[in-house]
Each structure stands twice: as structure tokens, then as C-alpha cells.
C-alpha positions as CSV (number, residue, x, y, z in Angstrom):
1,X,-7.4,4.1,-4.0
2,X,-5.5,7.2,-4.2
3,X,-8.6,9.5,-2.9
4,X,-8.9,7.2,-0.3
5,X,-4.8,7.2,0.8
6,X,-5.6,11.1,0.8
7,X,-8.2,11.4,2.8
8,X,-6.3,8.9,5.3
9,X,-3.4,11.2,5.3
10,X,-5.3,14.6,5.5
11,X,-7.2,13.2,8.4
12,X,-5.8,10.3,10.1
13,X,-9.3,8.2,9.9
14,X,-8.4,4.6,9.8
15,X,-11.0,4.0,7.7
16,X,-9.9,6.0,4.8
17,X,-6.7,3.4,4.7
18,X,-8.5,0.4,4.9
19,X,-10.6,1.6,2.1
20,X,-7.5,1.7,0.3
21,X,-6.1,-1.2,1.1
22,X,-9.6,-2.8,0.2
23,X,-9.3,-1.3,-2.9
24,X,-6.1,-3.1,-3.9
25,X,-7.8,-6.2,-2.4
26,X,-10.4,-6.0,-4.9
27,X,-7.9,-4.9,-8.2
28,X,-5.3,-7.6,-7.1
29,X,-8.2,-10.2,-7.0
30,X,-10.9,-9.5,-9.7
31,X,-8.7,-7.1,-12.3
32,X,-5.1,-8.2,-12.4
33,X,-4.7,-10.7,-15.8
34,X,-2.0,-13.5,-14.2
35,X,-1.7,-15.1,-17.4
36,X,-0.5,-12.3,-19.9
37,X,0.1,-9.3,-17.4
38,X,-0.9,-6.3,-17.0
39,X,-5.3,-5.2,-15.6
40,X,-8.2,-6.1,-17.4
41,X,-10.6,-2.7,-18.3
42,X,-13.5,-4.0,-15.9
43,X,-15.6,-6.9,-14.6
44,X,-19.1,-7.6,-14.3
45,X,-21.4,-7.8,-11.4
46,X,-20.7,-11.2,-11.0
47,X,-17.0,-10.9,-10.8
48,X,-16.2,-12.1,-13.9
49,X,-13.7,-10.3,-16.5
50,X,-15.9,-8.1,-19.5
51,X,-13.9,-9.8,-22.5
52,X,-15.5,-6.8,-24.6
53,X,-13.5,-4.3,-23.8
54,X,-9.8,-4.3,-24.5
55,X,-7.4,-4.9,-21.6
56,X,-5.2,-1.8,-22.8
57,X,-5.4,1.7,-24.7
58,X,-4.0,4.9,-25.0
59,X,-5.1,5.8,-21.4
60,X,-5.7,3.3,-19.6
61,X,-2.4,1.3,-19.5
62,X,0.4,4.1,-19.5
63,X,-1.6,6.5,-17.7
64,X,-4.3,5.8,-15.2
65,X,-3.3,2.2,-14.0
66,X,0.9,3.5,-13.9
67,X,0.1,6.7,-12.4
68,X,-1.9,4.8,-9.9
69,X,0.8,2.4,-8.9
70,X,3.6,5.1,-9.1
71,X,1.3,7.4,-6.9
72,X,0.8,4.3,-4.3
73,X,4.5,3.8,-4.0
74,X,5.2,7.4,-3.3
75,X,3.0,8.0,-0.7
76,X,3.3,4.6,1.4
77,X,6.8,5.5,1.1
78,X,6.2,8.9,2.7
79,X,4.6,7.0,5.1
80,X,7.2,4.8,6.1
81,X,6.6,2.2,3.8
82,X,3.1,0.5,4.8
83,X,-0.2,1.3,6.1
84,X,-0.4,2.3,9.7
């Protein structure tokens, strides 16, 4: 999501934001855990959530899915708040 907000931003392409914003679709609908917070570590093909791997560790929580979200914020704020 991040690559694609870049890309957007270094080139202006629409479709660079809507990739984005697609991406988010897909996390917010496939990988967010409603119940007890917080992303599951992936699904399968079928859309379903991979119970076998834990929802959290050492990386994934505190780093890559927080410095996703924190990264997000800061640029659609430099960008006046939303996606053009």
C-alpha cells in the first residue's frame, strides 16, 4: 500500500492511488480480526483466514502492520487528508 501511495505521489498516475486504496479494501475485508482486534498473518486462496500461523509476533504486529498504518496517515495527511 505504501509502494503504491509512492508511486502515486512521485508520478501523479491515478492508478497508483487506487491500487492503494484497493489494497486497504482488501486488508480491511479479508485480514482485519473484528472479534479480538488487531490483522490476521494471511489468508488462503479462498479468502479464508490461515488459523496456522499466529495473528501476532515480534515483527509483524509492532512493526510492519503499525509502521504501515503510521506511514498511511502521514502521507494522506500531506496530501490533504484523502485520496485525490
Amino acid at each position: 500500500m505504501v509502494g503504491f501511495w509512492h508511486a502515486f505521489s512521485l508520478t501523479g498516475e491515478r492508478t497508483f492511488a487506487d491500487a492503494a486504496a484497493a489494497s486497504w479494501r482488501f486488508i480491511d475485508r479479508y485480514f482485519v480480526d473484528r472479534v479480538h482486534g488487531e490483522w490476521f498473518w494471511r489468508v488462503k486462496d479462498d479468502g479464508t483466514v490461515d488459523l496456522a500461523e499466529p495473528k501476532v509476533s515480534e515483527w509483524k504486529c509492532p512493526y510492519h502492520t503499525i509502521r504501515m498504518c503510521l506511514e498511511m496517515k502521514r502521507r494522506l495527511a500531506d496530501a490533504g487528508g484523502a485520496a485525490p
